[in-house]
C-alpha positions in Angstrom: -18.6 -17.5 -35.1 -20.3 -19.1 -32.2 -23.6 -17.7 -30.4 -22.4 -19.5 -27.4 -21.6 -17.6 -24.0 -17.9 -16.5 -23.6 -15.7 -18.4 -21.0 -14.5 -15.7 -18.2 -11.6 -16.2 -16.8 -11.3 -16.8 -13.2 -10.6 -13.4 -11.1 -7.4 -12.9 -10.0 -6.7 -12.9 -6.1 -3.4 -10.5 -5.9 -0.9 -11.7 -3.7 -0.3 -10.0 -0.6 3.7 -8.6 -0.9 6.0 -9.2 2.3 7.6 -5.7 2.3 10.6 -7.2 4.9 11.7 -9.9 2.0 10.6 -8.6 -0.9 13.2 -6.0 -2.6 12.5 -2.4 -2.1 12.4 -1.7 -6.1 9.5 -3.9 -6.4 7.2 -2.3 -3.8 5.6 0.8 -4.7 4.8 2.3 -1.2 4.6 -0.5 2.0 1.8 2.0 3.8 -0.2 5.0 3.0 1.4 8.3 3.1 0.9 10.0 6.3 0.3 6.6 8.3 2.2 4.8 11.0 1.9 1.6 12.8 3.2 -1.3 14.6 2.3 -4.5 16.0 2.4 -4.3 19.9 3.6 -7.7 21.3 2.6 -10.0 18.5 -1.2 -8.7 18.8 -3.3 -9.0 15.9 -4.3 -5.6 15.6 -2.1 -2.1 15.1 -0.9 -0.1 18.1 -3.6 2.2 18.4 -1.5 5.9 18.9 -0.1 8.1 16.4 3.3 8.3 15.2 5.1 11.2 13.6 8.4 12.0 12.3 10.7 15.8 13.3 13.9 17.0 12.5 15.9 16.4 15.2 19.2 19.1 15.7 21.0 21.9 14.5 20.2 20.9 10.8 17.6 20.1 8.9 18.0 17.1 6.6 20.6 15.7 8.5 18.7 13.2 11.3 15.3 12.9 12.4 13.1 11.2 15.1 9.5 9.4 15.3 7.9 10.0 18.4 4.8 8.3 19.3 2.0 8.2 22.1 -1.2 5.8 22.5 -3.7 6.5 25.1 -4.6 3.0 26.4 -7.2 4.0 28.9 -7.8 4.5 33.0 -4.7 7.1 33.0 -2.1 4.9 31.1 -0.2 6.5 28.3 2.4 4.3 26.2 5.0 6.6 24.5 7.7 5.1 21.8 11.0 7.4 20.5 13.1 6.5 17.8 15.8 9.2 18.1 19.2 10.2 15.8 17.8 8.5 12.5 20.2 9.7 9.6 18.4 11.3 6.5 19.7 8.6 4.0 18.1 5.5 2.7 19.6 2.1 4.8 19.3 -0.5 7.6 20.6 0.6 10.7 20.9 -1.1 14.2 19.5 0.0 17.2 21.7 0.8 19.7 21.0 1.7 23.8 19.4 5.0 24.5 21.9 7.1 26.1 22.9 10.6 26.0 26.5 10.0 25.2 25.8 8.5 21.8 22.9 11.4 21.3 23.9 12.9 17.7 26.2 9.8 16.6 23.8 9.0 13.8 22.9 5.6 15.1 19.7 5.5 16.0 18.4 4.8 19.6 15.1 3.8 21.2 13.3 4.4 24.2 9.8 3.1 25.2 7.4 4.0 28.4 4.6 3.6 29.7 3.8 6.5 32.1 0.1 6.8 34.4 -1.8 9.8 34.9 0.8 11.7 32.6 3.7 12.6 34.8 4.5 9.0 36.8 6.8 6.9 35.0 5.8 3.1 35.4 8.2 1.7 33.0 10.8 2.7 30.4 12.0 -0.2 28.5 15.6 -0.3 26.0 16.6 -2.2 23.2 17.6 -6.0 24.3 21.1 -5.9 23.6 21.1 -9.6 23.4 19.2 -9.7 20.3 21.1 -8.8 17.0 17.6 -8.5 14.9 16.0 -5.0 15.5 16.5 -2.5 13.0 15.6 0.7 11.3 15.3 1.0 7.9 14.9 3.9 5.8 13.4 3.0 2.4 12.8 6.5 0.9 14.2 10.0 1.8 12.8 13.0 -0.3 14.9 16.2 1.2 12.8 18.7 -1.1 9.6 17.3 -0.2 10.9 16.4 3.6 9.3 13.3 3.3 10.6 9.6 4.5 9.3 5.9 4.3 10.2 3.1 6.3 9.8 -0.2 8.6 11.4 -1.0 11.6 11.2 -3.7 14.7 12.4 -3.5 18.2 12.3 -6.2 21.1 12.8 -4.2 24.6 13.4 -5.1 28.1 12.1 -3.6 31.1 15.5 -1.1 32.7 12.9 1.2 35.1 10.2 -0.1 37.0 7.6 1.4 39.8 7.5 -1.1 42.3 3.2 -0.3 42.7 2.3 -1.7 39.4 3.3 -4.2 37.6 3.9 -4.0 33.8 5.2 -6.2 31.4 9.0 -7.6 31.1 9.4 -6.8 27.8 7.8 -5.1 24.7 7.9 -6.0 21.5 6.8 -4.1 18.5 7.3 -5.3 14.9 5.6 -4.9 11.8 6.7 -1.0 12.2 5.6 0.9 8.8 6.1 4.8 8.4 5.5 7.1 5.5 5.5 10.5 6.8 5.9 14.4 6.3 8.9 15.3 8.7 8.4 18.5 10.5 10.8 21.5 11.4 11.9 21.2 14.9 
């Protein structure tokens, strides 16, 4: 027996897991239940409004939305929709918002950006030159009526006021969502 000190070993730094390569088995939960977030145009910090997730239709636990808003300040509101999400697990394209596909369970999304609540500055659509924006649905509970997921759009401008000027396109990655989805 020695009287010498014991030798700890050096602490171990986990590693930080990249939920968009990393299979879904391996990944307990990619964001805190009740949370949502995105990156807003490659910023370093989360898009400050709220997200949340409602049944969307004539039946529940067949598609769902998120609908989100973010007061950024002097009147300007920025609102996001992700609209006719199937309640199944998958990766889904985005296609064009447009009322003629509305209920084809492929899901669609719209983004504005509106001032003093009721004048529409821009509304901006999918890029439909880009293949690589998605929605995917990681975990559907139907008891529980709870669903986890990611997603990442890149929009273009398709409405603009000609007083203000606002950006050409929008794009939000990083998208995480683990939420309760409410009755309509």
């Amino acid at each position: 027996m020695s009287c010498g000190k014991e030798t700890q070993p050096d602490p171990v730094t986990p590693e930080l897991v990249d939920t968009i390569t990393t299979p879904i088995d391996t990944v307990q939960h990619i964001i805190e239940f009740g949370k949502a977030v995105m990156w807003k145009n490659g910023s370093s910090y989360y898009w400050p409004g709220t997200i949340a997730a409602n049944y969307q239709g004539d039946s529940i636990s067949s598609r769902f939305r998120l609908r989100g808003t973010s007061i950024v300040g002097n009147g300007y509101i920025e609102n996001i929709s992700i609209n006719d999400i199937p309640c199944q697990k998958g990766k889904l394209p985005i296609e064009l918002f447009n009322s003629d596909n509305f209920k084809n369970f492929i899901p669609e999304a719209l983004y504005s950006i509106v001032y003093d609540g009721d004048q529409i500055l821009s509304y901006y659509q999918v890029d439909t030159t880009r293949t690589d924006h998605y929605i995917e649905i990681l975990r559907y509970d139907s008891v529980e009526h709870i669903v986890e997921g990611r997603f990442q759009l890149f929009m273009g401008k398709t409405q603009d006021s000609n007083w203000l000027s606002t950006p050409d396109s929008i794009l939000l990655t990083g998208g995480k969502f683990h939420l309760k989805i409410k009755e309509p």
